[in-house]
C-alpha positions in Angstrom: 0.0 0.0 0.0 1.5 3.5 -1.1 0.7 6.7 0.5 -0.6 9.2 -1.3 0.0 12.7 -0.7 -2.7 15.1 -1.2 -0.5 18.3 0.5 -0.3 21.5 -1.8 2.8 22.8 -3.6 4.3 25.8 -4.7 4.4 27.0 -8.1 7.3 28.5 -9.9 5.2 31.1 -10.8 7.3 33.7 -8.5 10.8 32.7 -7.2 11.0 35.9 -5.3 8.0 35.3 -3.2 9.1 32.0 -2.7 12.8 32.7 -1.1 11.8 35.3 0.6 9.0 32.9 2.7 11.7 30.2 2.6 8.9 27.6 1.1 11.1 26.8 -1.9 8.9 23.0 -1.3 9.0 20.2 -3.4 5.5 18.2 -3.8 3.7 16.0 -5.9 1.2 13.1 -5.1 0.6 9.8 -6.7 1.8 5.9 -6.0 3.8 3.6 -7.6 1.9 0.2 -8.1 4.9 -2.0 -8.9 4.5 -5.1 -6.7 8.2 -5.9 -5.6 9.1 -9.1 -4.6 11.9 -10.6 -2.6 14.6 -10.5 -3.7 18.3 -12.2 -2.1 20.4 -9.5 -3.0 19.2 -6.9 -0.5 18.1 -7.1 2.8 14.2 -6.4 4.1 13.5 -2.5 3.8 10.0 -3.0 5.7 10.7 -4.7 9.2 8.0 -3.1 11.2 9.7 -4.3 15.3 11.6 -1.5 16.6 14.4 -2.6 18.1 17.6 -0.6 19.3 20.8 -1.4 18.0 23.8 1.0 17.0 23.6 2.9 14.1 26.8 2.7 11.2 28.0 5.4 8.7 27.5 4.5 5.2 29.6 3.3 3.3 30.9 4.3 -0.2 30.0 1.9 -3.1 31.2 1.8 -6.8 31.1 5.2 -8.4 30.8 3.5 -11.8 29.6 0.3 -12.8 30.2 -0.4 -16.8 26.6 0.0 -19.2 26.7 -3.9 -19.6 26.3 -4.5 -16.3 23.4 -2.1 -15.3 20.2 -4.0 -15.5 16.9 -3.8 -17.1 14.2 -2.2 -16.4 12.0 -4.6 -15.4 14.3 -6.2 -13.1 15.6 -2.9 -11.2 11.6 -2.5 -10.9 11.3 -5.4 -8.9 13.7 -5.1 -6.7 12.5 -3.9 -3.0 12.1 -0.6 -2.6 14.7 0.9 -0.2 12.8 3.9 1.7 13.8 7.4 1.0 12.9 10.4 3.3 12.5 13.9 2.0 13.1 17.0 4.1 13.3 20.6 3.9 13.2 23.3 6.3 14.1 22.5 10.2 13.0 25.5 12.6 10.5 26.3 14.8 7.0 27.2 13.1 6.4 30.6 13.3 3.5 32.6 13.5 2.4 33.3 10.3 3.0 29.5 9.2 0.3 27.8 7.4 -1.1 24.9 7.7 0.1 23.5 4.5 3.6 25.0 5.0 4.0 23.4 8.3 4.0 20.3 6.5 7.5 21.3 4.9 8.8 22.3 8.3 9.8 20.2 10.5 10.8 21.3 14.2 14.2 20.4 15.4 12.7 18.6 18.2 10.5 16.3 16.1 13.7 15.6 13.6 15.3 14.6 16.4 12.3 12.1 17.1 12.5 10.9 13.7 16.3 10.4 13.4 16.2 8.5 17.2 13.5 6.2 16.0 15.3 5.0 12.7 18.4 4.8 15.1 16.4 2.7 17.6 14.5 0.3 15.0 18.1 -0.8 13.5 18.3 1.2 10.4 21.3 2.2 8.7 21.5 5.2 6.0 23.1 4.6 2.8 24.1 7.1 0.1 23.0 7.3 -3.8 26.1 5.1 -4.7 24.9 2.1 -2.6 20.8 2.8 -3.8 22.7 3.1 -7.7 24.3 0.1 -7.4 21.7 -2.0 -5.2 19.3 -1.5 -8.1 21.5 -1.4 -11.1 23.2 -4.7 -10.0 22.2 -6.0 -7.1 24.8 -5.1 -5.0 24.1 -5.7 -1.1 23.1 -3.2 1.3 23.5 -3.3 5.0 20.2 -4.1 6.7 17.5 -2.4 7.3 18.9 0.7 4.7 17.6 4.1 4.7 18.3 7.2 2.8 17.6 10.7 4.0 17.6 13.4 1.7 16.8 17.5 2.1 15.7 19.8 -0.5 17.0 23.6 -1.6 19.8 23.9 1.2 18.2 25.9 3.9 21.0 26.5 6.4 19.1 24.3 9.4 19.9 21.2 7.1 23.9 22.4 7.9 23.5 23.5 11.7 20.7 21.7 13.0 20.2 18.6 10.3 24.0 17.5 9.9 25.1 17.6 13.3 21.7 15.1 14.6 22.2 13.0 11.9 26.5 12.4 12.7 25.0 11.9 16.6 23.6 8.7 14.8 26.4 8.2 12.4 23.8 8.7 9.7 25.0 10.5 6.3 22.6 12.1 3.9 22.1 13.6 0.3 21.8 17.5 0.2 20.2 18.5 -3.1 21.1 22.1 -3.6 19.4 24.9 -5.6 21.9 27.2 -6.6 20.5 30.4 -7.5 19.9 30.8 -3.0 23.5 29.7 -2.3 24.6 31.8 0.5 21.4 34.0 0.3 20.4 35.2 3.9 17.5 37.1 5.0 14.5 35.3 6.8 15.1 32.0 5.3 18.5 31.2 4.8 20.7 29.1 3.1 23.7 27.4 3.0 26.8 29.1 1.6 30.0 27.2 -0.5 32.0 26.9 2.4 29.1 25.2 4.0 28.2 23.0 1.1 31.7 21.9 0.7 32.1 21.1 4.6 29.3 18.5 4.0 30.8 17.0 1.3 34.4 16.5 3.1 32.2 14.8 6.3 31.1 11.9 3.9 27.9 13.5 3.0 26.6 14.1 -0.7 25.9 16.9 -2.5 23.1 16.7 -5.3 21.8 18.9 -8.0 17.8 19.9 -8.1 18.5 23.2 -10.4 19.1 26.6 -10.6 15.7 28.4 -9.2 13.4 25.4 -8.6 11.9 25.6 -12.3 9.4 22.7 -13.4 11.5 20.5 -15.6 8.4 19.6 -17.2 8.3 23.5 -18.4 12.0 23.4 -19.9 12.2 24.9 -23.3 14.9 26.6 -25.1 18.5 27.3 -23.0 16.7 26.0 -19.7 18.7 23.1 -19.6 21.8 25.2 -20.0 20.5 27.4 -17.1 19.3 25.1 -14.6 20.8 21.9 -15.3 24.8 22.2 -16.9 25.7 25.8 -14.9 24.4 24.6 -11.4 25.9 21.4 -11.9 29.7 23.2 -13.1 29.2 25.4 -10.2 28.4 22.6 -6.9 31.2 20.6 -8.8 33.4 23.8 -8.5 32.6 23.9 -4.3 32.9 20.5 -3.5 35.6 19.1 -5.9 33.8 16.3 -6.9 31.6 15.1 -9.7 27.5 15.8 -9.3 26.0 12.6 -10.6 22.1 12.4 -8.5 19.4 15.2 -9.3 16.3 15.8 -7.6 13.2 17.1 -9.8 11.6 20.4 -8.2 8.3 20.1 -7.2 9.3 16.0 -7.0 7.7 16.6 -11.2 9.0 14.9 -14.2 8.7 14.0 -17.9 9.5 11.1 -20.1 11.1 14.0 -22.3 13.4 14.9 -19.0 15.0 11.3 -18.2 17.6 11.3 -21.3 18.6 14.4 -21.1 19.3 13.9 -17.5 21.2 10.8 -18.4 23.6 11.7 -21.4 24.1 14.9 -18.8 26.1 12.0 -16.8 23.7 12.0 -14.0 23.7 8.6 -12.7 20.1 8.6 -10.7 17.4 11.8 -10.2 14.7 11.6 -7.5 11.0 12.6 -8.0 8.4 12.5 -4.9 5.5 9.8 -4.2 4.5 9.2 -8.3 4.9 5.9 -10.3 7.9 5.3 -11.7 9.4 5.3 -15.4 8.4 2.0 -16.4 11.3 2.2 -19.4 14.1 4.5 -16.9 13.5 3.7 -13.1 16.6 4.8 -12.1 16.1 8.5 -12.8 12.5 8.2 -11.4 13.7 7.0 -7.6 10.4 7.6 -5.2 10.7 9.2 -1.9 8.4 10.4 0.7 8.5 13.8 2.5 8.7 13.3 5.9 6.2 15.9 7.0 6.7 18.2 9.4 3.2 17.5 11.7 4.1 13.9 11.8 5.5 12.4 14.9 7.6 10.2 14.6 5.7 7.3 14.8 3.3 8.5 12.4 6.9 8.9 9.9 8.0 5.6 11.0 4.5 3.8 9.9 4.1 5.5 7.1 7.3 4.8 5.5 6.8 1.8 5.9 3.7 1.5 4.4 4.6 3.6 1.6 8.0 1.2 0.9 6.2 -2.1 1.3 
């Protein structure tokens, strides 16, 4: 059974508005019905007893596997889903928050809820080089795999997020939307030394373009401007290839998925929709974690939504 999210999202229509409320969200709704079955070459993603045990760092895996190797479709489609959380701003709701934003927010004290229980039920987080090459070739993960992952760069994923999810020895994906790097005002956002700094702790630094534009709405030099620049420019901070996007608003195209891939991206990420029946790899599912959900209420519908 796969949740389906019926929360509200931002348009594009006005980029200013959106920095300045700091709601730069990503949403979309929908389910993938792909029934997966077992499969030896993973470990269960879904085992719903909590019990505590210590958390490990992830581990690197191949950064390339040759084309021959990669698998079909049809057969990285059946592999168990590994869960993968979405999150974007971490702060205290203010005010003025809506209901709808909240759902983007998470406080700091309920993150730390939901990284505590995924510490005590046994998982361990891997990064997008373990997830590529679990589904391209089977490779194993450890048990019980996880993979976090935050949207835009808000600074709170740097001062609040980071140092919660190393308490665990968890590492994460940090998709970055350059056009707010080092922009500070109400909402801010992480600047180069900061993005860098993640990178050297072991955690990985992702594309989701320039200003949040629909790539479903790319015409003319937009893949220029929102795909190949931000992509020179986080490989210019960190020093190291950019080979996972994430889709803005979680929204793609079959139109998008090749360009993404002769781009040398390796894997993009949308939100809760079906994916690519033809290019799974650069339709990954995730979930946002939202920010009203305890973190039992995360914990169960993760699960749920991975089953």
């Amino acid at each position: 059974m796969f949740l389906r999210h019926t929360l509200s999202f931002l348009t594009v229509a006005s980029l200013t508005v959106c920095l300045s409320s700091g709601l730069m969200s990503c949403q979309s709704k929908g389910s993938d019905t792909t029934e997966a079955p077992a499969t030896t070459a993973a470990a269960s993603t879904t085992n719903n007893e909590a019990a505590p045990t210590e958390s490990v760092t992830a581990t690197a895996a191949p950064a390339s596997i040759p084309a021959g190797k990669v698998a079909d479709a049809a057969t990285i489609l059946a592999r168990p889903q590994v869960p993968v959380l979405c999150y974007h701003q971490i702060r205290d709701w203010r005010p003025k928050d809506s209901q709808s934003a909240k759902d983007y927010i998470i406080p700091p004290a309920m993150f730390r809820e939901h990284m505590q229980i995924l510490a005590d039920s046994g998982y361990h987080t891997i990064l997008p080089d373990q997830l590529y090459a679990y589904l391209a070739t089977g490779a194993a993960l450890p048990s019980k795999p996880v993979m976090i992952t935050f949207d835009d760069g808000d600074l709170e994923q740097y001062t609040v997020a980071a140092p919660e999810l190393e308490k665990h020895g968890f590492k994460a994906s940090f998709f970055i939307m350059t056009v707010a790097i080092g922009r500070r005002g109400k909402q801010p956002y992480m600047d180069k030394a900061q993005i860098k700094d993640l990178s050297d702790r072991g955690h990985v630094i992702g594309a989701h373009t320039w200003d949040h534009h629909n790539v479903k709405k790319y015409q003319g030099d937009d893949w220029k401007t929102q795909i190949d620049e931000p992509n020179a420019k986080l490989e210019s901070i960190t020093g190291k290839p950019v080979k996972y996007f994430a889709f803005p608003f979680g929204l793609w195209n079959k139109e998008a998925l090749p360009e993404l891939q002769k781009r040398g991206y390796l894997a993009a990420f949308s939100l809760a929709t079906k994916r690519d029946d033809q290019m799974p790899l650069y339709t990954v599912r995730r979930i946002i974690a939202g920010g009203q959900w305890k973190a039992t209420t995360m914990y169960r519908n993760m699960i749920q939504s991975f089953d």
